[in-house]
C-alpha positions in Angstrom: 105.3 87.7 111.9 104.4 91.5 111.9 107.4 93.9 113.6 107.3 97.4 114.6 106.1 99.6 111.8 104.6 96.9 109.7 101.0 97.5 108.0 98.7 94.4 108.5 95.6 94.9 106.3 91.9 93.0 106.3 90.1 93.8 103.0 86.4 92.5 102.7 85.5 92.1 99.5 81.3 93.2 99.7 81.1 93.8 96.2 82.2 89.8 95.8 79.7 88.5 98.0 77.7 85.2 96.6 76.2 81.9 97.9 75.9 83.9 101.3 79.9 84.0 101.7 82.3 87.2 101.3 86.1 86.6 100.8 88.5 88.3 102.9 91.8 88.9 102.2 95.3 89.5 104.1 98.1 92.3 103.3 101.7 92.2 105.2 103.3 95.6 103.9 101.3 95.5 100.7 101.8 91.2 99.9 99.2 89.2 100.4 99.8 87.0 102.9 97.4 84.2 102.1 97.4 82.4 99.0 93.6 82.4 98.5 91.2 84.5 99.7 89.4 83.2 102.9 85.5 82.7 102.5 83.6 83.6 105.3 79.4 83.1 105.8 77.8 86.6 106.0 74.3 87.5 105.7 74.0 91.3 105.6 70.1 91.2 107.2 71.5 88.9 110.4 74.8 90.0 111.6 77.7 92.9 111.1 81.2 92.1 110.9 83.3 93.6 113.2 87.1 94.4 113.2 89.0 93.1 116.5 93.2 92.5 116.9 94.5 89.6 118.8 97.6 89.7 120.5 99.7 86.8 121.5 101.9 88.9 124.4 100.9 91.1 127.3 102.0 94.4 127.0 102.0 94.5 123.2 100.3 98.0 121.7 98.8 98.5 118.4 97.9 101.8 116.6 94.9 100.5 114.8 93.4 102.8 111.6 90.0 101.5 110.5 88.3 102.8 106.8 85.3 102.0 105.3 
C-alpha cells in the first residue's frame, strides 16, 4: 500500500530484452517490491508500451513524473 508522499516506480529494462520478453520491475520508496522481475511480451516493430495508473478509490490524485 502506497501513502501520501510515497514514490512508486516502473523500470523497463530494454537493454534486457530476449526471447521477445522485457522484464519490468517495481520500486516502493527505493525497495523492490516484487521479488522477481515480471516478464512481459514486447515486440518493438508491433506495439509501444505505454505508462497508465490505476486507482482503486474515486477521488484519489496522483502527481505522476514520467522519464525516459
Amino acid at each position: 500500500m502506497a501513502n501520501r508522499g510515497d514514490l512508486i516506480s516502473c523500470t523497463v529494462m530494454f537493454q534486457q530484452f530476449k526471447d521477445g520478453k522485457v522484464p519490468i520491475q517495481f520500486t516502493l520508496n527505493g525497495k523492490q517490491i516484487t521479488q522477481d522481475k515480471i516478464l512481459i511480451a514486447y515486440n518493438p516493430a508491433e506495439k509501444s508500451l505505454y505508462p497508465y495508473i490505476g486507482m482503486g478509490h474515486t477521488g484519489t490524485r496522483v502527481l505522476a513524473k514520467v522519464s525516459t
